[in-house]
N, CA, C and O atoms as a DFTB+ gen file, in Angstrom:
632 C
 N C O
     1  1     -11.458      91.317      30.228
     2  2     -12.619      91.416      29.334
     3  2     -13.140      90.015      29.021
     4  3     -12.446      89.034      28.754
     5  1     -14.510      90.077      29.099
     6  2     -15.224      88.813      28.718
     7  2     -14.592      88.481      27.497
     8  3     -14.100      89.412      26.859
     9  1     -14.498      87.110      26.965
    10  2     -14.307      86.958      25.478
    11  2     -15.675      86.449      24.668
    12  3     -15.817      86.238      23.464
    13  1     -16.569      86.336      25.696
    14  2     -17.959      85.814      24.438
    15  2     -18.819      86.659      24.937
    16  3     -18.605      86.651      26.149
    17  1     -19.817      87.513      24.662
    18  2     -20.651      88.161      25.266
    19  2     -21.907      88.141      24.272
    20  3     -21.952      88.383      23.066
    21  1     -23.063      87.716      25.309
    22  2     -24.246      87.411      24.576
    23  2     -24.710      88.700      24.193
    24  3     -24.397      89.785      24.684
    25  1     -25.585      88.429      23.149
    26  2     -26.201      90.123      22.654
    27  2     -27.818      89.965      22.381
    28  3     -28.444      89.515      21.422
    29  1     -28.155      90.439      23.437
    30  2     -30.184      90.457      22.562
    31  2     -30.745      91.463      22.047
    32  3     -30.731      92.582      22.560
    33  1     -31.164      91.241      21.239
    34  2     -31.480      91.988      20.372
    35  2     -32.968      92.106      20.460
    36  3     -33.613      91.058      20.422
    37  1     -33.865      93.734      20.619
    38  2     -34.607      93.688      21.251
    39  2     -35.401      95.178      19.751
    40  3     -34.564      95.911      19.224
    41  1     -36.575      95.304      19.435
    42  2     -37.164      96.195      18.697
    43  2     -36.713      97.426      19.107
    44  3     -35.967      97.930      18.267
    45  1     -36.881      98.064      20.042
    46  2     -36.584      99.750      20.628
    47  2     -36.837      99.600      22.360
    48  3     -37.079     100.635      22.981
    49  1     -36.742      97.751      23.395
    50  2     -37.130      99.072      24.242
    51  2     -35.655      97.865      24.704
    52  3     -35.597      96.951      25.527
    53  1     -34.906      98.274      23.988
    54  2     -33.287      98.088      25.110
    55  2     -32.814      98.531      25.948
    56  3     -31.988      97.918      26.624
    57  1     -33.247      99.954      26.223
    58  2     -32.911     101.020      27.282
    59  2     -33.807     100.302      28.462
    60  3     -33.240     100.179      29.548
    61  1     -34.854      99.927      28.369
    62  2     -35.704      99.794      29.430
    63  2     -35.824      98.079      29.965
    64  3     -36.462      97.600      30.903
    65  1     -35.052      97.514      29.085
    66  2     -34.814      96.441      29.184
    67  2     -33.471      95.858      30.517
    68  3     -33.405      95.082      31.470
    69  1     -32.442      97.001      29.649
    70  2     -31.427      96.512      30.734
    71  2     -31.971      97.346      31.954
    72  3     -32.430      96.624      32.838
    73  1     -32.019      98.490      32.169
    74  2     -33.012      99.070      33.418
    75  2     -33.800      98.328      34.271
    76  3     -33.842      98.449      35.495
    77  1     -34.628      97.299      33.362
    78  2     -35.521      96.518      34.285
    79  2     -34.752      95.213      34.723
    80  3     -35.255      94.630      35.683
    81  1     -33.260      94.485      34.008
    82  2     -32.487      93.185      34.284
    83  2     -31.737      93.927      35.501
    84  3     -31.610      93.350      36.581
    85  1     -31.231      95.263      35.282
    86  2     -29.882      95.588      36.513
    87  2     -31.023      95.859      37.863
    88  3     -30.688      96.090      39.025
    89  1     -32.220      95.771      37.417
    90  2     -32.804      96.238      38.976
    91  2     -33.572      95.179      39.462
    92  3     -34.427      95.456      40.303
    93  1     -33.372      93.439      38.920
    94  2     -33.707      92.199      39.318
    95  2     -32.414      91.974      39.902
    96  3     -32.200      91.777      41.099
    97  1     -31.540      92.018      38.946
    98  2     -30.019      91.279      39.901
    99  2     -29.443      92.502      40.572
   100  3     -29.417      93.646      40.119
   101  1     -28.762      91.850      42.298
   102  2     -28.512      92.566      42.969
   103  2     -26.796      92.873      42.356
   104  3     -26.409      94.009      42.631
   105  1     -25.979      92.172      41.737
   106  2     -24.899      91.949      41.500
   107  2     -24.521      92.467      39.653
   108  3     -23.931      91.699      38.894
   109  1     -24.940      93.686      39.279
   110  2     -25.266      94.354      38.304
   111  2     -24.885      95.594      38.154
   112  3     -24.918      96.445      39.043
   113  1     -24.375      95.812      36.626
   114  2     -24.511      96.998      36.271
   115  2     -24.433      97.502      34.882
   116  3     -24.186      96.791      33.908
   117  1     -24.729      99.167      34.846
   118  2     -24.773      99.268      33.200
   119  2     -23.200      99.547      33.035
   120  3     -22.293      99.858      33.807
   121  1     -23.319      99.272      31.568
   122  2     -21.673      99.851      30.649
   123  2     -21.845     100.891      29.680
   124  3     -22.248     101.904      30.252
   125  1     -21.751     101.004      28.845
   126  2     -21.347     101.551      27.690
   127  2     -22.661     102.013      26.973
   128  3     -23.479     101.095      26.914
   129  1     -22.933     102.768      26.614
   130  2     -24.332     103.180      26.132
   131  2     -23.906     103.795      24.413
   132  3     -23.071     104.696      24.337
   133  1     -24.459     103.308      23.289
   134  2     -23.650     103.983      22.099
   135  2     -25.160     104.244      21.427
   136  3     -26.083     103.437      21.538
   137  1     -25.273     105.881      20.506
   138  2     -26.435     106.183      20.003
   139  2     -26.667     105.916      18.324
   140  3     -25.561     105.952      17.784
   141  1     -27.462     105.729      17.602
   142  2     -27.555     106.029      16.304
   143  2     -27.173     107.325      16.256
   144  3     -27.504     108.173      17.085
   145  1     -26.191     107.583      14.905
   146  2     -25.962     108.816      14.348
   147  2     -26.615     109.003      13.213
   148  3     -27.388     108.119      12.846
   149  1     -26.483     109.914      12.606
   150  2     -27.202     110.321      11.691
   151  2     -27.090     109.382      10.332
   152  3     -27.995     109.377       9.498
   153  1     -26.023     108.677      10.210
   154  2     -25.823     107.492       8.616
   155  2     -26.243     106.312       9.639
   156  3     -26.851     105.364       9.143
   157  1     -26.039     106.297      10.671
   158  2     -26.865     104.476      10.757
   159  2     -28.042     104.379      11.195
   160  3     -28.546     103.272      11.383
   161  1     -28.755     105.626      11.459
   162  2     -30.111     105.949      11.429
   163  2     -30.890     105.793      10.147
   164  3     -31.891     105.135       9.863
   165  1     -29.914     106.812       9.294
   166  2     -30.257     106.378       7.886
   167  2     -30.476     105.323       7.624
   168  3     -31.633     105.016       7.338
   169  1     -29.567     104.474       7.622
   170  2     -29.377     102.936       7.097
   171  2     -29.570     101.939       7.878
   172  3     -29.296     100.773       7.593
   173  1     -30.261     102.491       9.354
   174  2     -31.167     101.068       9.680
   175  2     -33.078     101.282      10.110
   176  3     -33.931     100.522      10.566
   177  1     -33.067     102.844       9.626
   178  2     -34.762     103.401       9.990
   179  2     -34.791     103.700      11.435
   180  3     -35.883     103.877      11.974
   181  1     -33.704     103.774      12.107
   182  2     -34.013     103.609      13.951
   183  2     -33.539     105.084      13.991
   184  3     -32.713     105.625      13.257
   185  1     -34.326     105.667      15.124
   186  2     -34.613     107.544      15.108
   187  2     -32.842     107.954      15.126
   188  3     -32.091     107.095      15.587
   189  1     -32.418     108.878      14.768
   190  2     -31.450     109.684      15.101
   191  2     -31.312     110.066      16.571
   192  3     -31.989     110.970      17.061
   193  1     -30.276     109.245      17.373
   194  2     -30.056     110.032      18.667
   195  2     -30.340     108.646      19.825
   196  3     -29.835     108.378      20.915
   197  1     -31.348     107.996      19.016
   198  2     -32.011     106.877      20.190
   199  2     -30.993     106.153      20.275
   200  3     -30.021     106.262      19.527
   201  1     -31.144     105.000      21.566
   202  2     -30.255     104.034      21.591
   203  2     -30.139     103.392      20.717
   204  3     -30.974     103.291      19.818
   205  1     -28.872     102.698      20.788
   206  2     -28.032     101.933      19.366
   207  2     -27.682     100.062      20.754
   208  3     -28.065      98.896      20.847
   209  1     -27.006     100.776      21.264
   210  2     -26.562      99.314      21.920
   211  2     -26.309      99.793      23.685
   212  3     -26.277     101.017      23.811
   213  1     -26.188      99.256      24.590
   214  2     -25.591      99.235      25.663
   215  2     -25.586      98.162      26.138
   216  3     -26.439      97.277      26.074
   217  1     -24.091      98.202      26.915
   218  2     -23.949      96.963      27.683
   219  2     -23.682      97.357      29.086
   220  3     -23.240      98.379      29.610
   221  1     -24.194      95.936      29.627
   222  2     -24.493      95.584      30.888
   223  2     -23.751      94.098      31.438
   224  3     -23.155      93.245      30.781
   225  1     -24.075      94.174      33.039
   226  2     -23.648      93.387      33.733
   227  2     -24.556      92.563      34.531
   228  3     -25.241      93.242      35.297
   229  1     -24.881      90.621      34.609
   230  2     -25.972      90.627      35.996
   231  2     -25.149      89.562      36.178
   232  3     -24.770      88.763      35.321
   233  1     -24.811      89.600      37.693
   234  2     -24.336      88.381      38.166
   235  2     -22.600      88.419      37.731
   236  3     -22.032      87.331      37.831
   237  1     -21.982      89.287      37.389
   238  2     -20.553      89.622      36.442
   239  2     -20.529      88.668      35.114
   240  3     -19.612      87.924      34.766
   241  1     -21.848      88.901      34.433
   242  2     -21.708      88.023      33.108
   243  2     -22.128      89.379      32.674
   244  3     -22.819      90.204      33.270
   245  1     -21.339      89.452      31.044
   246  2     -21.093      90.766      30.333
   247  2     -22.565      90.104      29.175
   248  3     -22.733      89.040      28.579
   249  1     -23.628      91.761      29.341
   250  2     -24.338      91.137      28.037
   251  2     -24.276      92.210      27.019
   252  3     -23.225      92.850      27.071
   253  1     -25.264      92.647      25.947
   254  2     -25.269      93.290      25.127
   255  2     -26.360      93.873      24.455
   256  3     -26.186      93.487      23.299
   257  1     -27.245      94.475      24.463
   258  2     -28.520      94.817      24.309
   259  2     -28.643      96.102      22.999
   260  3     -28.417      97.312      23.019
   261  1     -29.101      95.172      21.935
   262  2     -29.143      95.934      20.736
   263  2     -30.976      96.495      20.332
   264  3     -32.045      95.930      20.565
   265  1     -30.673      97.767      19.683
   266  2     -32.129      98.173      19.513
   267  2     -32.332      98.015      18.123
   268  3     -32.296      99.019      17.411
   269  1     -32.586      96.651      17.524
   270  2     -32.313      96.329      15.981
   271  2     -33.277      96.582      15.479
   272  3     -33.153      96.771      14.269
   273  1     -34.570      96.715      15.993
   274  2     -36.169      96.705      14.985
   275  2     -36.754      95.029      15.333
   276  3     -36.498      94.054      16.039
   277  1     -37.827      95.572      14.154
   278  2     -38.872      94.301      14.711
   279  2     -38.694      93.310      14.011
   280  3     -39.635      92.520      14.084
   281  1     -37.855      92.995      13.334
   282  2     -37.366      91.553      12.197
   283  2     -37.242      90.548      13.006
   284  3     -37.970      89.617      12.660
   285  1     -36.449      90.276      14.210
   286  2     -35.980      89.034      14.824
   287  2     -36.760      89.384      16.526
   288  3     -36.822      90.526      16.982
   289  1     -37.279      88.169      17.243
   290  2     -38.122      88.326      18.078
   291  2     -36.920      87.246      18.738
   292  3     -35.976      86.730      18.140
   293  1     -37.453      87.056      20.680
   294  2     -36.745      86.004      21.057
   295  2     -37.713      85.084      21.278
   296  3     -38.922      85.307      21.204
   297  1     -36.962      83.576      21.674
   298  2     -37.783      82.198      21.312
   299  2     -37.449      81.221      22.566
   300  3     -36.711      81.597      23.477
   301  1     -37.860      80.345      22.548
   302  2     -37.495      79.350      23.517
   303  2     -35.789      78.453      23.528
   304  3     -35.122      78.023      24.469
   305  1     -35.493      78.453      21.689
   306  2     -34.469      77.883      21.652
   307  2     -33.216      78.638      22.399
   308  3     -32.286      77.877      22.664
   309  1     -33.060      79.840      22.735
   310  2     -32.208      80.479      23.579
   311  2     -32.679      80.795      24.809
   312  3     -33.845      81.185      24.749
   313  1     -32.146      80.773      26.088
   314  2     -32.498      80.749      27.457
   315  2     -31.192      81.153      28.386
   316  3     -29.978      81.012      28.245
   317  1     -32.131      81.785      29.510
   318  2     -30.638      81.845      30.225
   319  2     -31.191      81.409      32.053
   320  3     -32.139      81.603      32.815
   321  1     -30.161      80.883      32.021
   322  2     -30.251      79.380      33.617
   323  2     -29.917      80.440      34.462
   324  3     -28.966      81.170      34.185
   325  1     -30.618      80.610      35.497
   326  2     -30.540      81.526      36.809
   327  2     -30.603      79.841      38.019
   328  3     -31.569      79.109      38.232
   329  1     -29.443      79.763      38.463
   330  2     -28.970      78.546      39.571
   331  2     -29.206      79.307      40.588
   332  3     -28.621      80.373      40.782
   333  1     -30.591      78.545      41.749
   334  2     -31.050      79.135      42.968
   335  2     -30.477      78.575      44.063
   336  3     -30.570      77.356      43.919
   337  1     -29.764      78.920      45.398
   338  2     -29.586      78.509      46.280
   339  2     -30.291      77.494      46.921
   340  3     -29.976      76.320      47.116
   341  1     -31.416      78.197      47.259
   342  2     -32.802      78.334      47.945
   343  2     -34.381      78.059      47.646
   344  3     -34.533      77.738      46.467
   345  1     -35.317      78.086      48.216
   346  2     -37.016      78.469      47.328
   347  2     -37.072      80.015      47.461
   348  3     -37.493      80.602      46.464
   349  1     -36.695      80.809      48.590
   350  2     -36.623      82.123      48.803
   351  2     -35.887      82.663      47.204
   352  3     -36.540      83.527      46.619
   353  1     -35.154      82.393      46.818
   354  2     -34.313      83.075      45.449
   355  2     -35.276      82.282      45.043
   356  3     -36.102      82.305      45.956
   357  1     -35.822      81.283      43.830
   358  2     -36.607      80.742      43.295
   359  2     -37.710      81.886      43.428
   360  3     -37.753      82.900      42.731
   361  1     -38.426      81.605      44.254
   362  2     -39.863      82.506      44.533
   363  2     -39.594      83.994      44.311
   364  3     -40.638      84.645      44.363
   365  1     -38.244      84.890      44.024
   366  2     -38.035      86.087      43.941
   367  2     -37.270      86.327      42.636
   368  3     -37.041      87.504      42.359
   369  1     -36.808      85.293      41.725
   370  2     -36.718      85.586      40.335
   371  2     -37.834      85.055      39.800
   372  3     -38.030      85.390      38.631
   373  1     -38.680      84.287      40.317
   374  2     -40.018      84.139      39.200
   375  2     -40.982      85.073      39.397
   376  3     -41.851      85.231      38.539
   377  1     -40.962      85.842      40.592
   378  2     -41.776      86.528      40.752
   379  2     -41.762      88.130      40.027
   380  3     -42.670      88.864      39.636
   381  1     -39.749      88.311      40.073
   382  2     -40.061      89.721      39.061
   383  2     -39.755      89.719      37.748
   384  3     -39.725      90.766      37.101
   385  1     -39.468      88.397      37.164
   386  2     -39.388      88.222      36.107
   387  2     -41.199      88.122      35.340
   388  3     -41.691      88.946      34.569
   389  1     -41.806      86.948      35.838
   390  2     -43.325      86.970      35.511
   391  2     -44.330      88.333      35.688
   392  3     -45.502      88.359      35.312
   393  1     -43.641      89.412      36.316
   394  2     -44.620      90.305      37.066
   395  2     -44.819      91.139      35.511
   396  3     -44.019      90.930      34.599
   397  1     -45.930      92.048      35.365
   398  2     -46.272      93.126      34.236
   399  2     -45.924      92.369      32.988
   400  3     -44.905      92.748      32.411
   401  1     -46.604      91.344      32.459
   402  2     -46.410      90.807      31.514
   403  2     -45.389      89.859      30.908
   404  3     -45.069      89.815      29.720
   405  1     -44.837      88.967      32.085
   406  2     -44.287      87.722      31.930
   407  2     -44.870      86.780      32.037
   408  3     -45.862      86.838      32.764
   409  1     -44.501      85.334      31.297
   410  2     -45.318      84.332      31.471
   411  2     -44.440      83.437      32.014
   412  3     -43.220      83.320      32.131
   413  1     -46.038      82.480      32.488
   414  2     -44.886      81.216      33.083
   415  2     -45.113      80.199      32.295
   416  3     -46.166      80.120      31.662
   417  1     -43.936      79.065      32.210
   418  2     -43.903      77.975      31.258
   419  2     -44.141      76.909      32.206
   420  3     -44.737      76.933      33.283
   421  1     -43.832      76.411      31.882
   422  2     -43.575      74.535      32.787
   423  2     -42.050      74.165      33.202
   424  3     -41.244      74.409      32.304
   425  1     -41.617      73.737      34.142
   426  2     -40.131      73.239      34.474
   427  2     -39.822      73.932      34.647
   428  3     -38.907      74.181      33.862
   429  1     -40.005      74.831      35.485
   430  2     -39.202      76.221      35.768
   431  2     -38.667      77.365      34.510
   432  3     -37.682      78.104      34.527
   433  1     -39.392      77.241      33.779
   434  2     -39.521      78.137      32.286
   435  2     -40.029      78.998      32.591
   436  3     -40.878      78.710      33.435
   437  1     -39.988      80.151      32.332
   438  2     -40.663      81.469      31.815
   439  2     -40.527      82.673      30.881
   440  3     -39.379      83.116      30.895
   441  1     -41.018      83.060      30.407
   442  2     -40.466      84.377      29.623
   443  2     -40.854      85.949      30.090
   444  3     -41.997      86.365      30.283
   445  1     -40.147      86.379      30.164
   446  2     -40.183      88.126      30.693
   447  2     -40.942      88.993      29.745
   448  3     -41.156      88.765      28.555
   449  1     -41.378      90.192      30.570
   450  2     -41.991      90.536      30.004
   451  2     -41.487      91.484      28.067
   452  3     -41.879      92.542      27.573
   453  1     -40.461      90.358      27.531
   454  2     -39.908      91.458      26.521
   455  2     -39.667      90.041      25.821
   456  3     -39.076      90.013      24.741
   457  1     -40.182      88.700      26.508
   458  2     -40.219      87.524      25.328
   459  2     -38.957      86.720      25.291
   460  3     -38.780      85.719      24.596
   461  1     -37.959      87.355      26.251
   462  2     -36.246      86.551      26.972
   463  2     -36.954      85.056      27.768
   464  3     -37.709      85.131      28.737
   465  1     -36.652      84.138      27.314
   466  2     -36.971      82.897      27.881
   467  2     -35.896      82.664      29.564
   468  3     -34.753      82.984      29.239
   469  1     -35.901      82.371      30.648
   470  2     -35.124      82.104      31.306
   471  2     -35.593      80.492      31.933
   472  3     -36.659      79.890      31.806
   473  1     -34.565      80.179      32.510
   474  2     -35.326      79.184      33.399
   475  2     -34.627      79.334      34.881
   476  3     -33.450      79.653      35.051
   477  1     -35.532      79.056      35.869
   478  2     -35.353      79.802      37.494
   479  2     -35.136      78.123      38.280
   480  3     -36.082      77.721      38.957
   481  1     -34.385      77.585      38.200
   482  2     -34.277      76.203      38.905
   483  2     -33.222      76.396      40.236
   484  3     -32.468      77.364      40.338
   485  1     -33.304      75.372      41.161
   486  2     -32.581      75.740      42.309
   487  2     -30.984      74.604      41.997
   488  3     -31.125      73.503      41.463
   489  1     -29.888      75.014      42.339
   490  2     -29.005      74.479      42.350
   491  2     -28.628      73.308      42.487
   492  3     -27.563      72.923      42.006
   493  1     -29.461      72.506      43.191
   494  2     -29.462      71.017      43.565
   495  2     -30.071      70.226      42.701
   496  3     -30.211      69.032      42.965
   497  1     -30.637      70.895      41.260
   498  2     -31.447      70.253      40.520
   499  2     -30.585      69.037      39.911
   500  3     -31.111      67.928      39.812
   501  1     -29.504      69.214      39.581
   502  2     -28.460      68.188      38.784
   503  2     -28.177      67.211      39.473
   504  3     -28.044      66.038      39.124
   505  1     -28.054      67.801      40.737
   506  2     -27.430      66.556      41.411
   507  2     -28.747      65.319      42.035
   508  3     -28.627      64.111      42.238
   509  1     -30.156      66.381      42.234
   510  2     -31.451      65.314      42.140
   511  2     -31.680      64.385      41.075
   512  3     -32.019      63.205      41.162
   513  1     -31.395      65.243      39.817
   514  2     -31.513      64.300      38.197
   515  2     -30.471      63.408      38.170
   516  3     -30.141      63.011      37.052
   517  1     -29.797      62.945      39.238
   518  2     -28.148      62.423      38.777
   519  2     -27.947      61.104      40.049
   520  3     -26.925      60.454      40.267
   521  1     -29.222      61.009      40.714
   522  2     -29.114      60.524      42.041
   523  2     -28.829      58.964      41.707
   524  3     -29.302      58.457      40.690
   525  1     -28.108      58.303      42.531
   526  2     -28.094      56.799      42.248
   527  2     -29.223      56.032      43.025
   528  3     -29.324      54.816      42.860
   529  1     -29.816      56.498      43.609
   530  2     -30.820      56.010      44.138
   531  2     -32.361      55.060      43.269
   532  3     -33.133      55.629      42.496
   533  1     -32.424      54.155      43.514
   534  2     -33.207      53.297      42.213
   535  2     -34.209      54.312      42.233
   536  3     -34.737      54.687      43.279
   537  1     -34.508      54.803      41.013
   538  2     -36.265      55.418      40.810
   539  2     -35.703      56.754      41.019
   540  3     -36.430      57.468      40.329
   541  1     -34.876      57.459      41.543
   542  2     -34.966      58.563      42.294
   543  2     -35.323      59.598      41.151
   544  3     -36.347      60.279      41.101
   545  1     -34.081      59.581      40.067
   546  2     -34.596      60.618      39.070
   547  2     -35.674      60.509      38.505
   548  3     -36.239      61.595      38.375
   549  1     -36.312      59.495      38.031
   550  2     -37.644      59.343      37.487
   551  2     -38.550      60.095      37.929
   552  3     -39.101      61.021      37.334
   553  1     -38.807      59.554      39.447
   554  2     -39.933      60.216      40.346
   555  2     -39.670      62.145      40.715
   556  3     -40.522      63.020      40.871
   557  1     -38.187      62.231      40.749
   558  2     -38.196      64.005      40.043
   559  2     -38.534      64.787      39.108
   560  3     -38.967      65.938      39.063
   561  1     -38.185      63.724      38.101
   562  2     -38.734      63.994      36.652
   563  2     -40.231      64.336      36.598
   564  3     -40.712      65.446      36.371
   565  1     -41.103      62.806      36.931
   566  2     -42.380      63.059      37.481
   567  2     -42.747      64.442      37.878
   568  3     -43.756      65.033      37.495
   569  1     -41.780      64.933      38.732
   570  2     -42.650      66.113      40.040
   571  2     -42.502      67.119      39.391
   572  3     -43.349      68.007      39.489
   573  1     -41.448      67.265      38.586
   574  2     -40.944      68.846      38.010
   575  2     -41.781      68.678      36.603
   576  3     -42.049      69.824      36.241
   577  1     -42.256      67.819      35.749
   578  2     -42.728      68.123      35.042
   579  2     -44.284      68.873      34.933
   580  3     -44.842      69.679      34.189
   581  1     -44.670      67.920      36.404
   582  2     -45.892      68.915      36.537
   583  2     -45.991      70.272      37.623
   584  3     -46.863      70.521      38.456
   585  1     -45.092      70.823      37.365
   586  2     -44.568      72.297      38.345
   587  2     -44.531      73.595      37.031
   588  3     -44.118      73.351      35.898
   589  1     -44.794      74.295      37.257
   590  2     -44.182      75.556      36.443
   591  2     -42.951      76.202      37.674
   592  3     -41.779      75.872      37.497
   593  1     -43.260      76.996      38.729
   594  2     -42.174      77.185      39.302
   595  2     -41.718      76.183      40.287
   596  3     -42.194      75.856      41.374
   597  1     -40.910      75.867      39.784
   598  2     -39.859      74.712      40.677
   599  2     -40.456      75.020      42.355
   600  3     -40.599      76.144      42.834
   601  1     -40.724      73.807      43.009
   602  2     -40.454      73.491      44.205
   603  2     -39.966      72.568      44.819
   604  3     -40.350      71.404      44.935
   605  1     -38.461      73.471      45.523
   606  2     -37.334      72.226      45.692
   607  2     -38.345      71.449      46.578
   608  3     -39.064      70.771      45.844
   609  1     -38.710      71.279      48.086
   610  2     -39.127      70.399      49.116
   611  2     -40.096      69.491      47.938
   612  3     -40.131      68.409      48.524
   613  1     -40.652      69.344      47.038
   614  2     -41.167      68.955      46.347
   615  2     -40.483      68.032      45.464
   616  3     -40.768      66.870      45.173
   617  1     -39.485      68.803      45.078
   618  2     -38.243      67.844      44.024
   619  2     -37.328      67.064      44.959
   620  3     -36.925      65.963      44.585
   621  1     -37.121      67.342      45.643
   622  2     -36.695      66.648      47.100
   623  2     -37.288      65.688      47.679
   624  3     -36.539      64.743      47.927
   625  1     -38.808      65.514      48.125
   626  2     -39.157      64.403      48.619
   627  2     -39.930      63.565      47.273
   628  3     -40.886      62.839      47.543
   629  1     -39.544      63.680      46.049
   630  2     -40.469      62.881      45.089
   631  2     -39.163      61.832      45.151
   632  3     -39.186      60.780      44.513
């Protein structure tokens, strides 16, 4: 069992949330599905019967998807790093993450369409930002700042 497991907390559409994360990652799945009963329906206004929580799997990281109401929204200060092989993976998590009402940020930022911030960078990014080469990180820095979706051959020859 995981020992830390993230939990987002989402107004009512958690059901459709993890539905739409397990059918981006190929390496996914659902868990545990638990409903409001009739006293914590009471005592949190959320329908009798609807989802309460389920958890899920992407990539074998354990998450947690709560249907809390509309009090707490998500933000930029929390994010979650998707490490790309490739531009092929790059170009296919920004693409179904941004699709039906996702946006794109800058630096390989974006938010889904439910307001989850991620960022879609390719694996070699650390070791470009880390280069001993005089200038090298700078002139990456340069390239990726003016990119929204990362392009390695781009971060590569700057």
């Amino acid at each position: 069992m995981q020992k830390i497991t993230t939990c987002l907390w989402f107004d009512s559409q958690a059901e459709e949330a993890v539905n739409f994360y397990t059918s981006v990652f190929k390496n996914s799945k659902i868990g545990e599905t638990s409903r409001y009963d009739k006293a914590a329906a009471a005592a949190s206004g959320r329908p009798e019967g609807s989802v309460m929580t389920m958890t899920f799997e992407l990539e074998g990281r354990g998450f947690m998807a709560l249907n809390g109401g509309p009090m707490f929204k998500f933000n930029e200060s929390v994010s979650l790093v998707i490490n790309c092989e490739d531009q092929k993976e790059v170009d296919f998590y920004w693409d179904k993450l941004t699709t039906n009402g996702g946006q794109e940020s800058v630096c390989g930022w974006l938010k889904d369409k439910y307001g989850l911030s991620w960022q879609v960078v390719p694996s070699e990014l650390g070791k470009l930002m880390s280069s001993k080469e005089p200038g090298k990180t700078q002139r990456v820095m340069a390239a990726l700042l003016q990119m929204k979706k990362l392009d390695i051959n781009g971060l590569r020859n700057a």
